[in-house]
TORSE-907087 format. One record per atom (N, C-alpha, C, O): x, y, z. Coordinates in nm, 4 decimals, decimal comma, padded with zeros to 6 digits, always signed. Example, Ala and Ser with C-alpha at 12.3 -4.5 7.8 and 13.67 -1.06 7.14 Angstrom:
residues 2
+----------+----------+----------+
:     east :    north :       up :
+----------+----------+----------+
: +01,3190 : -00,5690 : +00,7800 :
: +01,2300 : -00,4500 : +00,7800 :
: +01,3200 : -00,3300 : +00,7800 :
: +01,4236 : -00,3319 : +00,8465 :
: +01,2850 : -00,2250 : +00,7080 :
: +01,3670 : -00,1060 : +00,7140 :
: +01,2900 : +00,0030 : +00,7870 :
: +01,3409 : +00,1138 : +00,8039 :
+----------+----------+----------+
//
This chain:
residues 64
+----------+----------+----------+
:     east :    north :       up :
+----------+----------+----------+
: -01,4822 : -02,1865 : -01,6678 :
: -01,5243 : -02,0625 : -01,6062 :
: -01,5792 : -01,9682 : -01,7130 :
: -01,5357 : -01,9559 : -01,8275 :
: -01,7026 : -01,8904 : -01,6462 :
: -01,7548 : -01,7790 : -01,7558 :
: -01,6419 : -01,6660 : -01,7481 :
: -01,5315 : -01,6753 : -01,6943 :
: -01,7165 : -01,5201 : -01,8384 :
: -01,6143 : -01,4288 : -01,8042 :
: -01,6249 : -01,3561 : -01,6819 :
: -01,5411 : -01,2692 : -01,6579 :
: -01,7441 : -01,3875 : -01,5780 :
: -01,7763 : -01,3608 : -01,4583 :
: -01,6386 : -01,3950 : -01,3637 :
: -01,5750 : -01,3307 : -01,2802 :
: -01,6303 : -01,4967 : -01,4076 :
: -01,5379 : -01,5806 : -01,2918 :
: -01,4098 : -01,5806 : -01,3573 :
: -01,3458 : -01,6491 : -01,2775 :
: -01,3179 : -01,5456 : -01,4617 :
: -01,2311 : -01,5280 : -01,4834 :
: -01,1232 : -01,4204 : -01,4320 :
: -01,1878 : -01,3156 : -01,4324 :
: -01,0574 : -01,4052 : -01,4097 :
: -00,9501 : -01,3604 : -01,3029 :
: -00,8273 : -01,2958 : -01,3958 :
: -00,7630 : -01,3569 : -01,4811 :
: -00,8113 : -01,1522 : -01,3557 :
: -00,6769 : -01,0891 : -01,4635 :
: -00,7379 : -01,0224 : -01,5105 :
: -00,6790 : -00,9143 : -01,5116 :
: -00,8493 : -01,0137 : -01,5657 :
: -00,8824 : -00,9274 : -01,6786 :
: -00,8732 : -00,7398 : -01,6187 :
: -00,8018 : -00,6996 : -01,5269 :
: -00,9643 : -00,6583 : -01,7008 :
: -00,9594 : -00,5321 : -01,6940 :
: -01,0343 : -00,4841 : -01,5586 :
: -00,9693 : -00,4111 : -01,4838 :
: -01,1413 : -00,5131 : -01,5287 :
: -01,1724 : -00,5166 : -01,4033 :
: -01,0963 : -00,5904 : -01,2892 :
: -01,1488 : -00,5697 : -01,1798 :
: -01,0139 : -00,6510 : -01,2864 :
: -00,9258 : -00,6457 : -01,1303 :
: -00,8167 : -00,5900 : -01,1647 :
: -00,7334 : -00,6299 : -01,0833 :
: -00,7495 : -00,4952 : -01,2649 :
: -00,6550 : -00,3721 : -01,2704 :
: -00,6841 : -00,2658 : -01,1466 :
: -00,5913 : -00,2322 : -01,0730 :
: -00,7999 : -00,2218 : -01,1305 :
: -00,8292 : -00,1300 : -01,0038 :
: -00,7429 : -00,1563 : -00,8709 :
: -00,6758 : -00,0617 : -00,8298 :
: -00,7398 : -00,2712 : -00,8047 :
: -00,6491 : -00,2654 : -00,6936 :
: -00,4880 : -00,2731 : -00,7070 :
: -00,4068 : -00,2350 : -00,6226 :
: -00,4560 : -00,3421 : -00,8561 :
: -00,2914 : -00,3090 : -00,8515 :
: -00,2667 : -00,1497 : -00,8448 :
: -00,1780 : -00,0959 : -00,7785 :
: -00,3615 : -00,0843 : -00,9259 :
: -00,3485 : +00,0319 : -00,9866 :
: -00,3265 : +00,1675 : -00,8317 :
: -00,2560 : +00,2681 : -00,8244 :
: -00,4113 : +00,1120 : -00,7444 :
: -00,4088 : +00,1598 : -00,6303 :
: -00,3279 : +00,1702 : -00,5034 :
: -00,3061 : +00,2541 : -00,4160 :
: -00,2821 : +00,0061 : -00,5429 :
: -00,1928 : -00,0135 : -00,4749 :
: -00,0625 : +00,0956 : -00,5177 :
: -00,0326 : +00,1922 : -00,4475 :
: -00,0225 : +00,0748 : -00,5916 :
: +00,0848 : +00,1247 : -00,7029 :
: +00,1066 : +00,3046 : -00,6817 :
: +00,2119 : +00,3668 : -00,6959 :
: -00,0508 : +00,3683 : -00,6378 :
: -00,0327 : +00,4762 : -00,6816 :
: +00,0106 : +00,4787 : -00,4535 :
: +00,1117 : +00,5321 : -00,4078 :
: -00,0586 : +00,4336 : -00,3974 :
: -00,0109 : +00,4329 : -00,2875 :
: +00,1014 : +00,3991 : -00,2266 :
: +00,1342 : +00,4423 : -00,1161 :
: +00,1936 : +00,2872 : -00,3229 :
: +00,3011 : +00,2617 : -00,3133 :
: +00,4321 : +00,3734 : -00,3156 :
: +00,5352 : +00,3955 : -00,2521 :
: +00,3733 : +00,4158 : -00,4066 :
: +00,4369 : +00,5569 : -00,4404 :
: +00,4346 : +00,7287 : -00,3910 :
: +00,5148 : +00,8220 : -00,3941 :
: +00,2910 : +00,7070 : -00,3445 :
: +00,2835 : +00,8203 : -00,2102 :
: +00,3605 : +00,8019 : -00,1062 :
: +00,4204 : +00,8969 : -00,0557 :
: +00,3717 : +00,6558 : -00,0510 :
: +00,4225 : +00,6125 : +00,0921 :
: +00,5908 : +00,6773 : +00,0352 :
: +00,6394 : +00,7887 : +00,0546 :
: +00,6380 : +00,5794 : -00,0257 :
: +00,7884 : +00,6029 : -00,0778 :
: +00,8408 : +00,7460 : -00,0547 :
: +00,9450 : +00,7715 : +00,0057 :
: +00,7425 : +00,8530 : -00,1190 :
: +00,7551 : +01,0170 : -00,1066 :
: +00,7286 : +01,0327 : +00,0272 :
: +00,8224 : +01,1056 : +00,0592 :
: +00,6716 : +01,0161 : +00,1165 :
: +00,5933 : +01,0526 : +00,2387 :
: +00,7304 : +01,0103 : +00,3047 :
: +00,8087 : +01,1040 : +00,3201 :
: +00,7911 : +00,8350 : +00,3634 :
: +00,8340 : +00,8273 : +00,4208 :
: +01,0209 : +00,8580 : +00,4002 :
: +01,0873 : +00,8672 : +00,5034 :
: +01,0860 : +00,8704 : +00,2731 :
: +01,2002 : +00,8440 : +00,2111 :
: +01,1751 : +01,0183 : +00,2813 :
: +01,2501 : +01,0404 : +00,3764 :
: +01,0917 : +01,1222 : +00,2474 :
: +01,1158 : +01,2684 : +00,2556 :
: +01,0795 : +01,3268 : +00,3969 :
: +01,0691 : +01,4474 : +00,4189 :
: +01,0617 : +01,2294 : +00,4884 :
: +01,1042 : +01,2550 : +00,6573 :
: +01,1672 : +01,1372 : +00,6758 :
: +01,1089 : +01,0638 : +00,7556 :
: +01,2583 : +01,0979 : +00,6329 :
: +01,3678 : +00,9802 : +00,6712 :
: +01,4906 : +01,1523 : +00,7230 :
: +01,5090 : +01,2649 : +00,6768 :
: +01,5406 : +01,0718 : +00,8378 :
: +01,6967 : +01,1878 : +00,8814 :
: +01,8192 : +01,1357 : +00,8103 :
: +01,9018 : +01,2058 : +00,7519 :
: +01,8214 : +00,9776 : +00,8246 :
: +01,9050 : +00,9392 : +00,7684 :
: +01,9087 : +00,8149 : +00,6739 :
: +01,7999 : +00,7867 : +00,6238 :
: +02,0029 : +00,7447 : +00,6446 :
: +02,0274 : +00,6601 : +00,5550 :
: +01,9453 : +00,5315 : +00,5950 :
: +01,8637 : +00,4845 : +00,5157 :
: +01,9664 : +00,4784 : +00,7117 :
: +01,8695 : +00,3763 : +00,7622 :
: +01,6994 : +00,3414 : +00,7871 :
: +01,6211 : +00,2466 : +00,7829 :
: +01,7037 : +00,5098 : +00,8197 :
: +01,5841 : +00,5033 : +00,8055 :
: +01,4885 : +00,5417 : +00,6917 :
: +01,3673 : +00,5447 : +00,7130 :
: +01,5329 : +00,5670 : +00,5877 :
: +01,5212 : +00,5828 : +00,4679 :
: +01,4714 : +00,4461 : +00,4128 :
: +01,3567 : +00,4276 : +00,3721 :
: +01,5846 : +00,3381 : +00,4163 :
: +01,5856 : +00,1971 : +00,4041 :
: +01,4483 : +00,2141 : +00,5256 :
: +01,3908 : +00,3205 : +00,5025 :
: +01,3886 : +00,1442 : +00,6357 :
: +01,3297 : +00,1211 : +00,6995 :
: +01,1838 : +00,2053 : +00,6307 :
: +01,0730 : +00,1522 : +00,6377 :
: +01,1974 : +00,2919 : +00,5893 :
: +01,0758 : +00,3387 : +00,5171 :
: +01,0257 : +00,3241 : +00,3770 :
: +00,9236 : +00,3800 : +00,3368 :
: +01,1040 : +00,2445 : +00,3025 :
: +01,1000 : +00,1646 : +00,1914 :
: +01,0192 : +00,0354 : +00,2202 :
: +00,9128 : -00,0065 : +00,1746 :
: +01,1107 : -00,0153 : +00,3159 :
: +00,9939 : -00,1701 : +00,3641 :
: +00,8550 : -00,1094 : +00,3961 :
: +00,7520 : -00,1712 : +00,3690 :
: +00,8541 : +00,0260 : +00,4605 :
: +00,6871 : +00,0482 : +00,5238 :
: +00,6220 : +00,0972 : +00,4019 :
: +00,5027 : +00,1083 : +00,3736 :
: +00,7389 : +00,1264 : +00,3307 :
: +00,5788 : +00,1715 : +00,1687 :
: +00,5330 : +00,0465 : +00,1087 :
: +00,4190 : +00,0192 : +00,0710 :
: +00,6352 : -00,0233 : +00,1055 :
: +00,5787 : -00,1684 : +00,0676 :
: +00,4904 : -00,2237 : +00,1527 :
: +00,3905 : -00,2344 : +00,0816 :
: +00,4592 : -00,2706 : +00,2711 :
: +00,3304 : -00,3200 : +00,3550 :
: +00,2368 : -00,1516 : +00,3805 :
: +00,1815 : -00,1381 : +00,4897 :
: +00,2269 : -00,0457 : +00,2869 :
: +00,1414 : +00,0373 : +00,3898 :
: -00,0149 : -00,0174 : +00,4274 :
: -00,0603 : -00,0086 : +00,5415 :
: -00,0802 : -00,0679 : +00,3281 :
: -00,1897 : -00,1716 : +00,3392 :
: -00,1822 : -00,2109 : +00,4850 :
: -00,2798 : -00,1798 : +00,5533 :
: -00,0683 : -00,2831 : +00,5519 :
: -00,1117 : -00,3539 : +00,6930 :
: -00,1315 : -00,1905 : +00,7851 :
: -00,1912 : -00,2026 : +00,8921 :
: -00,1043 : -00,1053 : +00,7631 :
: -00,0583 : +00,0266 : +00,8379 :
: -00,2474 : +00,0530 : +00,8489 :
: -00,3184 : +00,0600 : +00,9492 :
: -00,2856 : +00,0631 : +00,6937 :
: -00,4289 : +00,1497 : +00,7240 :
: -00,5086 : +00,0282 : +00,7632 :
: -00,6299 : +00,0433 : +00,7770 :
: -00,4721 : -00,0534 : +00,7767 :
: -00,5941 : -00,1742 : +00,8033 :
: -00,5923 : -00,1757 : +00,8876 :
: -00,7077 : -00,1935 : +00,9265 :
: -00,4831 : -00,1624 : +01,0190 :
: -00,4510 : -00,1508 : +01,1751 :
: -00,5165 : -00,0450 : +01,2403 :
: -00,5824 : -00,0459 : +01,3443 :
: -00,4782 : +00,0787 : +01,1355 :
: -00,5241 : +00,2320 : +01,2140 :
: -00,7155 : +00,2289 : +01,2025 :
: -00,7957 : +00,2827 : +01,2788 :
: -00,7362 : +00,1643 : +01,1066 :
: -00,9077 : +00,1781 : +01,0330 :
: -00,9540 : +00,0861 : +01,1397 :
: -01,0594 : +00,1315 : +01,1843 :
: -00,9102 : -00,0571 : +01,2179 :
: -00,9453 : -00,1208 : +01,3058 :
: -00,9373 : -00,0414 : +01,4531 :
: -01,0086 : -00,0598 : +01,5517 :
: -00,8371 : +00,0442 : +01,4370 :
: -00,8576 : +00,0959 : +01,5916 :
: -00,9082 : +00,1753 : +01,6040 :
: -00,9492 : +00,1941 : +01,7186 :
: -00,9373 : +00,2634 : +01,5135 :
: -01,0232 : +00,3742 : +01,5146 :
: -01,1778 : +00,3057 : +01,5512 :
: -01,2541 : +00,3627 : +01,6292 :
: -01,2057 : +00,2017 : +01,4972 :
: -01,3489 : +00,1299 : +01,5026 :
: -01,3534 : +00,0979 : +01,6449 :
: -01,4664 : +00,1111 : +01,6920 :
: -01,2371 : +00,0485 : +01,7513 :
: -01,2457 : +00,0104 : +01,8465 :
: -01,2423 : -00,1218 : +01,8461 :
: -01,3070 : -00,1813 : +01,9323 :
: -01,1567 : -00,2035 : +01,7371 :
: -01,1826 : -00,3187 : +01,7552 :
: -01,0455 : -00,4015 : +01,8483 :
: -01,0536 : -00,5210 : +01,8767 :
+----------+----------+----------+
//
């Protein structure tokens, strides 16, 4: 493989990096309207998938 096609490098840092910083919005967003202890937990798992969240809402908004 050239360095075109090589994989890891400095150019595909952008989507961990994004992920990461969104990971960490969600966490604040949902942990700081959690009421209680469970759902606190339950909003930990949703910062971790928020990705499936905007990909769902961005599809329905389109009408698909």
């Amino acid at each position: 493989m050239n360095e075109r096609q090589s994989r890891g490098g400095p150019a595909g840092a952008g989507g961990g990096a994004v992920y990461g910083l969104g990971l960490i919005g969600a966490l604040i967003y949902y942990i700081g309207a959690a009421d209680g202890f469970w759902v606190g937990v339950l909003g930990v798992l949703k910062s971790i998938i928020w990705p499936v969240f905007v990909v769902h809402d961005l599809l329905r908004l389109l009408g698909s």
